[in-house]
C-alpha positions in Angstrom: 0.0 0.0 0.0 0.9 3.8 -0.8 1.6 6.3 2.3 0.6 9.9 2.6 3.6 11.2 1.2 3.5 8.2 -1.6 0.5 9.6 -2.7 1.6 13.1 -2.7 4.5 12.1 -4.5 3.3 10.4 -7.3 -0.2 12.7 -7.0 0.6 13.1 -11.6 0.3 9.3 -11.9 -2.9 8.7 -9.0 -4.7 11.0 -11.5 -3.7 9.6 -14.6 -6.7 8.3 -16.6 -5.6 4.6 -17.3 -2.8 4.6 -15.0 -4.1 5.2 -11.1 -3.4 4.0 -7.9 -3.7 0.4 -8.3 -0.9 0.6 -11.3 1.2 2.8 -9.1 1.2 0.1 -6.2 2.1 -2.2 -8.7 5.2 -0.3 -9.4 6.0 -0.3 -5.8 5.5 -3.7 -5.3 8.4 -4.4 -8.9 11.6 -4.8 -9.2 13.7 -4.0 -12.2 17.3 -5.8 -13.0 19.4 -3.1 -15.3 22.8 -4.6 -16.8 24.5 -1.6 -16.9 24.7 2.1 -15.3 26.1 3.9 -18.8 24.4 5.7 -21.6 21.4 3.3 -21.6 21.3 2.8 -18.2 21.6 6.4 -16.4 18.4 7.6 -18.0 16.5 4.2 -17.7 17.2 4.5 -14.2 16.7 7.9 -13.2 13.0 7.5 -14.2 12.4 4.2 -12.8 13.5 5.6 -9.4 11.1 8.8 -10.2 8.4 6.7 -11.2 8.4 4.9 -8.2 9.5 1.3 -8.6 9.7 -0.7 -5.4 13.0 -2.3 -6.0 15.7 -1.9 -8.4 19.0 -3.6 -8.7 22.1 -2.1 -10.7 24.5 -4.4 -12.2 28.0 -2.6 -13.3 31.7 -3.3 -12.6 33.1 0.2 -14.0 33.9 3.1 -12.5 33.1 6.9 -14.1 35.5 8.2 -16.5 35.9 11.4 -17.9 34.7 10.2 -21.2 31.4 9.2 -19.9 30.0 12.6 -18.9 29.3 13.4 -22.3 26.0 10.7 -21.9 25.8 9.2 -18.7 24.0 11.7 -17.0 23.5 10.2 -13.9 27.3 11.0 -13.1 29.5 14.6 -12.9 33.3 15.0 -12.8 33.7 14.7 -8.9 32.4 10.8 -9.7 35.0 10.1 -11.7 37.3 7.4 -10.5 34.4 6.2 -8.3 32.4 3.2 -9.1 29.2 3.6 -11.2 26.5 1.3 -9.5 27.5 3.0 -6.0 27.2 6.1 -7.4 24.7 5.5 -9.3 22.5 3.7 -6.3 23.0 6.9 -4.3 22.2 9.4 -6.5 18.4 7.1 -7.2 18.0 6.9 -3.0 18.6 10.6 -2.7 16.1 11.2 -5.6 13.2 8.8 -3.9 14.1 7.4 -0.9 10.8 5.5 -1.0 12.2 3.0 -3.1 15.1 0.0 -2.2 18.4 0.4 -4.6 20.3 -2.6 -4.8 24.1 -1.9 -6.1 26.2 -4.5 -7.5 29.9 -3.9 -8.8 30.3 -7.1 -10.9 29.8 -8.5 -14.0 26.8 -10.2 -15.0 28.2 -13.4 -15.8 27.0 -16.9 -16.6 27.2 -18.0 -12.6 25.4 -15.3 -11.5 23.1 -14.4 -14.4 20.1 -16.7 -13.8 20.2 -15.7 -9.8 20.2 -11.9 -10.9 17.3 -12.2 -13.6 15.1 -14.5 -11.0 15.0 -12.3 -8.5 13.3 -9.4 -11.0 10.4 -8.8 -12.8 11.8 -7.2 -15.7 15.3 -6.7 -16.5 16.9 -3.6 -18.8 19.5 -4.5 -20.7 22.0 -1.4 -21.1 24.8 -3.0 -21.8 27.2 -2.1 -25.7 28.6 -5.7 -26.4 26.8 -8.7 -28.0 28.2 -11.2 -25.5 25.9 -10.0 -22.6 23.0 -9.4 -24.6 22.6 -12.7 -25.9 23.4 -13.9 -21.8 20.7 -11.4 -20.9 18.3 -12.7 -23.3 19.2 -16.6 -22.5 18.7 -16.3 -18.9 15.3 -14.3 -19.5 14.2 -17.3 -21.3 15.2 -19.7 -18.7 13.7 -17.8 -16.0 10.6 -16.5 -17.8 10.9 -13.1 -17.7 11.0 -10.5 -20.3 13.8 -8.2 -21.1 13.7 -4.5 -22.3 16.0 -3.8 -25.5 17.9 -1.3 -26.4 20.6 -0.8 -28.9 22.6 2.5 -29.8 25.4 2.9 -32.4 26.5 6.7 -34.1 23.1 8.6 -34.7 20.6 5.7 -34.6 18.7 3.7 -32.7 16.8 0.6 -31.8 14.4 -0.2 -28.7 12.1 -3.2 -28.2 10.7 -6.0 -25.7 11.8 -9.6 -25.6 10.3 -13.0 -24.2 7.3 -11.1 -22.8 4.2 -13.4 -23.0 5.3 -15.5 -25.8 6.7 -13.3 -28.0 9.8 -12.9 -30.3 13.2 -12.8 -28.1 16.3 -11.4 -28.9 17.4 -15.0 -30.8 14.6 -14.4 -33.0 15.9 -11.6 -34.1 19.7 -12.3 -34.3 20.0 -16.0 -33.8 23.7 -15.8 -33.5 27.0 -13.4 -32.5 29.1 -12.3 -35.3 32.8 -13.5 -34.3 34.8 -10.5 -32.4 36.8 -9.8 -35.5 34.1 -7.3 -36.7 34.2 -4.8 -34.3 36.5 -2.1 -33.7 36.4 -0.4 -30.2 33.4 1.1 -29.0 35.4 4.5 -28.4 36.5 4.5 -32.1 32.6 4.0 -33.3 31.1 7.2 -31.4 28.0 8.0 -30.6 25.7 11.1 -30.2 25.5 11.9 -26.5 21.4 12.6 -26.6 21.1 9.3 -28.2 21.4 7.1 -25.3 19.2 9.2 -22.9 16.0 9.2 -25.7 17.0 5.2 -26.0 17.2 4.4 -22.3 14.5 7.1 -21.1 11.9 4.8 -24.0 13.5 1.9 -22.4 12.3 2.8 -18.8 9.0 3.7 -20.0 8.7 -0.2 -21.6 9.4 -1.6 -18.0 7.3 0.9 -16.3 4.0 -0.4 -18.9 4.9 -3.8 -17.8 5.5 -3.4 -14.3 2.3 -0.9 -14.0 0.2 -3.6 -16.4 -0.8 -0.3 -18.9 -0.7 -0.1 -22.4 0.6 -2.4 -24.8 4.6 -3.5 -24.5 6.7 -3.3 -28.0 6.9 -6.7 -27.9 6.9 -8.7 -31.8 8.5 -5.3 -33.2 11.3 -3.3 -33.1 11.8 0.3 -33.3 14.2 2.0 -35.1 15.0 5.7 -34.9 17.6 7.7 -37.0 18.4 10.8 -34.8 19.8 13.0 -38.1 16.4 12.4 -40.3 14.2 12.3 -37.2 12.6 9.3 -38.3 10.9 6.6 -36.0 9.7 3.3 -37.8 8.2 0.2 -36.3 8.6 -3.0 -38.2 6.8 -6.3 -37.0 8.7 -8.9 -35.4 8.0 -13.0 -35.9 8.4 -15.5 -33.1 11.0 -18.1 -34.2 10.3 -21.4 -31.8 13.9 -22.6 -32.5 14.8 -19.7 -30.2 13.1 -20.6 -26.8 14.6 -24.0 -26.5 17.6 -22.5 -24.3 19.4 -25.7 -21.9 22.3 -23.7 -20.4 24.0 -20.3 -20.8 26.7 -19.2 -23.3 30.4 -19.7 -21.1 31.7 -16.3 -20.0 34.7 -16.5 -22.2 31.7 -15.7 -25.6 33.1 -12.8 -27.3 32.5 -9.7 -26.4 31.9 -7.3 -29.5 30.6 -3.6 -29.6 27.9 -3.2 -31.3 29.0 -0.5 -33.6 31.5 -1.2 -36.4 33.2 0.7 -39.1 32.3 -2.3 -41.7 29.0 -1.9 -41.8 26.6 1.1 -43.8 23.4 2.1 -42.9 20.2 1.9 -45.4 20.2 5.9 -45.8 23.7 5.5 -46.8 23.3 2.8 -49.3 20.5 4.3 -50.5 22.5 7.3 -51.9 24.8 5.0 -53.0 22.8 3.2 -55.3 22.1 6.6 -56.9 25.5 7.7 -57.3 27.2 5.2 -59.2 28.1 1.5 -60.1 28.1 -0.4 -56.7 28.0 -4.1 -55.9 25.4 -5.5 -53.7 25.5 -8.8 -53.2 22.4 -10.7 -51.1 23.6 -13.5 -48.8 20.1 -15.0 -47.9 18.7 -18.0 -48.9 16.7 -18.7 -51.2 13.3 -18.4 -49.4 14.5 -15.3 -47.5 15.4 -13.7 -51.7 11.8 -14.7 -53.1 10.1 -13.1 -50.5 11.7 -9.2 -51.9 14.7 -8.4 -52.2 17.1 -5.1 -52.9 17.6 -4.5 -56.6 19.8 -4.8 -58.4 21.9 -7.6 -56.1 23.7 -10.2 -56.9 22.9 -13.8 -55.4 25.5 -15.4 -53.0 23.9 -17.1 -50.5 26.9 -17.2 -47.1 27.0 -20.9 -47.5 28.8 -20.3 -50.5 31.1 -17.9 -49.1 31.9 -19.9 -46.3 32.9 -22.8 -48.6 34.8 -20.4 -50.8 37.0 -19.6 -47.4 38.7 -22.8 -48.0 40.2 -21.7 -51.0 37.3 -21.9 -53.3 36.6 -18.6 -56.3 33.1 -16.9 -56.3 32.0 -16.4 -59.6 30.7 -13.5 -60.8 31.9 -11.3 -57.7 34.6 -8.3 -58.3 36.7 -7.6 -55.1 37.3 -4.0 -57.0 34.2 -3.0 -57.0 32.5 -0.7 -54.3 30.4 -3.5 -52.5 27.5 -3.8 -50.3 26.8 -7.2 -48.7 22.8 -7.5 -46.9 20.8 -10.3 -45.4 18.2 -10.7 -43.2 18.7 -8.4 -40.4 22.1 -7.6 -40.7 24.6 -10.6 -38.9 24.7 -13.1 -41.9 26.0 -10.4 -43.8 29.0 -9.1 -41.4 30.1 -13.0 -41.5 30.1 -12.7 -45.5 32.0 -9.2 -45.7 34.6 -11.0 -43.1 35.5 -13.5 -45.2 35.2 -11.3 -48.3 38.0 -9.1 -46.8 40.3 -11.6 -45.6 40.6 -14.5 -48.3 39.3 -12.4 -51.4 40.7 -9.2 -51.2 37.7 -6.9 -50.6 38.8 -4.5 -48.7 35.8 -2.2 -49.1 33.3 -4.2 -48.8 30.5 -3.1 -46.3 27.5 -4.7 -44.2 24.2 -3.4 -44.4 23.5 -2.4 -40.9 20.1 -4.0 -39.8 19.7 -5.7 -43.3 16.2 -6.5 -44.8 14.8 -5.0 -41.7 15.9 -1.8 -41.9 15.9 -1.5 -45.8 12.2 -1.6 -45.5 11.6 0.2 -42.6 13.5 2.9 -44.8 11.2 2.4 -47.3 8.1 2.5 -45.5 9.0 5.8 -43.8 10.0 7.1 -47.1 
């Protein structure tokens, strides 16, 4: 139940139509896991602690450098050398001290993952590295519970809900990690400073709906914003069932890769490209994925074949001088190809479409 001064506090939400008291007291009676105190995670926090949820636990072994005050907001120069989730928990008990602020200075690894993701109702994942987003996702499966999304890389980017109710998880989406190799480090990629606090602010705002049992989560799609065109498109996302049967978690030694890297392009980019000049764009999907649409003109290559071609094999038809654009489904096949394209064939332009199919048409649709 709410005090006096819980119901003064939070007097905007008691008199929201659709929201209430009963919503509210579900809030206080939640508990959110957040992987991560940085760019997502200092905004996502912030309003979960404002918004009043009962319980929130912080996962984060850094400490505040200098180079984080351009986006992690919950943190100013006298933090620096300190470490984040202390700070971090302090600055959220000093902001409401109705709430309980767990802080934990560790990884979130595989022996402590499923522990951590049990003892919440929803976990945030704010983390920059594929390695604990597919161990996020994996032990939200196991433990039934959903996870809130959120991607950021340069001037775009990405938000949705996973494993809530039955619906698509992050497998679905990206069944696999692209191999280390592809990424350069994440301080070499950039990224706008606002970026991060619109991602992780939306993020918040997912796990509050949940939490609060209001509105309808963004689970089965997956949001896409491009910060320089101002553009916000929602494509629909499908369940695969080949992604919930999850045994064990990935060992803690999985790569860890950024999520930004300078080998891919992004569909405005490619778009202009297309216009400009001769380029190659070669289509790695198979030949399902192909008949359902595809970007024209593209050459045909399924990855099979240029995996086999790794082991000394020629690819036909394919000219490593050429500008060239490699694009599958949603953009991980296709990093795999240009890999192997640069280091046994001597394409050392070639380019993944960031986001592949996915993004091409979202592109479209908002065009």
């Amino acid at each position: 139940m709410l005090t006096n001064a819980e119901l003064h506090r939070y007097q905007r939400h008691l008199s929201l139509a659709g929201f209430g008291r009963a919503a509210q007291e579900r809030l206080k009676a939640g508990s959110v896991l957040v992987i991560g105190a940085g760019g997502l995670g200092s905004p996502a926090l912030l309003y979960l602690a404002a918004a009043g949820v009962g319980r929130i636990i912080i996962v984060d072994p850094d400490r505040v450098d200098a180079s984080n005050l351009q986006r992690q907001i919950l943190y100013t120069d006298e933090d620096i050398g300190q470490p984040k989730a202390e700070v971090a928990a302090r600055r959220l008990r000093a902001r409401n001290p109705f709430i309980s602020v767990t802080a934990l200075g560790e990884h979130f690894r595989r022996d402590n993952a499923l522990d951590l993701v049990r003892a919440c109702d929803v976990a945030i994942d704010g983390s920059d590295n594929f390695a604990t987003r597919y161990l996020v996702n994996d032990a939200c499966v196991m433990a039934d519970r959903p996870f809130v999304y959120g991607a950021i890389s340069g001037f775009e980017g990405q938000l949705s809900v996973f494993n809530w109710r039955g619906g698509p998880t992050y497998r679905c989406l990206f069944p696999s990690a692209p191999p280390p190799e592809f990424a350069p480090n994440c301080a070499e990629a950039g990224v706008l400073g606002i970026l991060p606090g619109i991602v992780g602010t939306w993020q918040a705002g997912e796990a509050i709906k949940i939490l609060a049992d209001v509105g309808e989560p963004l689970s089965g799609r997956l949001l896409l914003w491009n910060a320089l065109s101002m553009t916000v498109v929602t494509v629909a996302l499908a369940a695969d069932p080949r992604s919930r049967p999850i045994q064990s978690l990935p060992a803690d030694d999985a790569p860890t890769v950024c999520a930004a890297t300078e080998w891919e392009i992004d569909a405005a980019a490619l778009q202009m490209l297309l216009r400009a000049g001769p380029l190659q764009l070669v289509d790695v999907r198979d030949d399902t994925e192909r008949a359902e649409g595809a970007i024209l003109p593209s050459l045909h290559v399924p990855l099979r074949s240029i995996e086999e071609s790794a082991a000394g094999g020629s690819l036909p038809g394919l000219r490593p001088e050429l500008p060239t654009v490699v694009y599958c489904a949603a953009g991980v096949s296709s990093l795999r190809a240009v890999s192997i394209l640069r280091a046994h064939h001597g394409f050392v332009a070639a380019r993944s479409l960031r986001g592949g199919m996915l993004a091409w048409r979202a592109l479209s649709a908002g065009s």
